[in-house]
C-alpha positions in Angstrom: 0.0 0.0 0.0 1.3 3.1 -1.0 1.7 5.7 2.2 -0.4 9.0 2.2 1.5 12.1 1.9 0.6 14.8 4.5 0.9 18.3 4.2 1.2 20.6 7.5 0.7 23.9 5.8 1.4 27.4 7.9 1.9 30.5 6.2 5.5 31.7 6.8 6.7 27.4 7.1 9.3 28.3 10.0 7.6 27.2 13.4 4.3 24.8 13.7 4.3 23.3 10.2 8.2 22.0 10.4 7.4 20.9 14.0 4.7 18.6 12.5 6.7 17.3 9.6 9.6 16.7 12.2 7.3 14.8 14.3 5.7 12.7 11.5 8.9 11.9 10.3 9.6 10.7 14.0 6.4 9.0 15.0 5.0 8.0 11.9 7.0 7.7 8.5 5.9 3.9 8.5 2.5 5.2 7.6 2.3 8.3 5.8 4.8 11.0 4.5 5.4 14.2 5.9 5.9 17.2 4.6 5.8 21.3 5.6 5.4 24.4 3.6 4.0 27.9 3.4 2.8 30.8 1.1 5.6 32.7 2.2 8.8 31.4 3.2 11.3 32.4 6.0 14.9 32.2 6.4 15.6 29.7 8.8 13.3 27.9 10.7 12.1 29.3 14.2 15.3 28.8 16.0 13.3 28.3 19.5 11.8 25.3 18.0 14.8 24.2 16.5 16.2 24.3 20.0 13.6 22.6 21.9 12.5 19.7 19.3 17.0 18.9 19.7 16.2 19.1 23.4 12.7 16.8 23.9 13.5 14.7 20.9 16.8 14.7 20.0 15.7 15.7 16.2 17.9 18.3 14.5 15.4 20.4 12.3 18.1 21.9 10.5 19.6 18.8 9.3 17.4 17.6 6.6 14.2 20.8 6.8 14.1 24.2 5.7 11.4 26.6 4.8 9.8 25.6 1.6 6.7 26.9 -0.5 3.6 24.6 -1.6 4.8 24.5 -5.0 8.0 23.1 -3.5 6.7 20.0 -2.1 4.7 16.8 -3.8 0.5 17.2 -3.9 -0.3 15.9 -0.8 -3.0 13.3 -0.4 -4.0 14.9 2.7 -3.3 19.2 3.9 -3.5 20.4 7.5 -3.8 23.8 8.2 -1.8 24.7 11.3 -4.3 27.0 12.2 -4.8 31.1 11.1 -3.8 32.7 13.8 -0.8 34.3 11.9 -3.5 34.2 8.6 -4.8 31.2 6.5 -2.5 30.1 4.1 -4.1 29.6 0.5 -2.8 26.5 -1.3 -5.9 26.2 -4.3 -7.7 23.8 -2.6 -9.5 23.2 0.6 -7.9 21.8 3.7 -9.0 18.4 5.2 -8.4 19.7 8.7 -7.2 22.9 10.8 -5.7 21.8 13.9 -6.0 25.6 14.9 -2.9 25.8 17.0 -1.5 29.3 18.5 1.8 29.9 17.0 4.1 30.3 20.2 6.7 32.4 17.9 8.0 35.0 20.8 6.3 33.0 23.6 7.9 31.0 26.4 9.4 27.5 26.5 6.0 26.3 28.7 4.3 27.3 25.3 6.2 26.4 22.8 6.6 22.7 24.8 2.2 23.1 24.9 2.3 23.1 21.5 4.9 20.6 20.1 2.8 18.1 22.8 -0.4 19.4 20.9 1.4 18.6 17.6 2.4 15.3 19.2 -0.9 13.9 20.0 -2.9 14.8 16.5 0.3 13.5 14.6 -0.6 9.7 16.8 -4.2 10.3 15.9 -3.7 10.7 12.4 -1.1 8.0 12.7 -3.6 5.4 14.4 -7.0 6.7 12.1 -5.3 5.6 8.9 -3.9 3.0 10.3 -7.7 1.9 10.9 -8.8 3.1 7.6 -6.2 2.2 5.7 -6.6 5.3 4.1 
């Protein structure tokens, strides 16, 4: 069976959206593809996430991600919004889900941790509902 490609779509594809593809490289590649981008693109990924993702998960960010554009990635079987907090990214179709997640750019290390664990838990759902559906 040939693995669904996901698609964590933010706008600027420096903070939530590489947190997600990080994590569902980490927790999930055995079942679907990740991938991140934006409408706009940054130049290097939020370097508070890049710290803590090293710290709670030993995964380097910078190693093998940077800040890409939709156009930059392959058409995903499934695109997640982030959430519009920052403003909803348009990629020409609708999105399956928005997981409507504050962006904790600027915020402290409590929220920034809040939010990779948020990220965490709907990448394991996702991960265990196509598992089920064999989607």
């Amino acid at each position: 069976m040939k693995k669904p490609k996901i698609a964590f779509i933010c706008v600027h594809n420096s903070c939530r959206s590489q947190i997600a593809e990080a994590l569902g490289k980490h927790l999930a590649s055995d079942v679907f593809e990740s991938y991140s981008a934006g409408t706009e693109i940054k130049p290097q990924i939020n370097q508070d996430a890049v710290r803590l993702m090293k710290k709670l998960y030993d995964i380097d960010m910078e190693q093998n991600q940077y800040s890409k554009l939709i156009k930059d990635i392959p058409e995903p079987d499934i695109a997640i919004s982030m959430g519009c907090d920052v403003g909803c990214p348009f990629i020409g179709r609708p999105f399956d889900d928005d997981w409507k997640l504050s962006d904790p750019t600027g915020k402290s290390d409590e929220e920034f941790e809040k939010v990779i664990d948020e990220i965490k838990e709907k990448i394991l759902l996702m991960k265990q509902k196509i598992i089920v559906n064999k989607v």
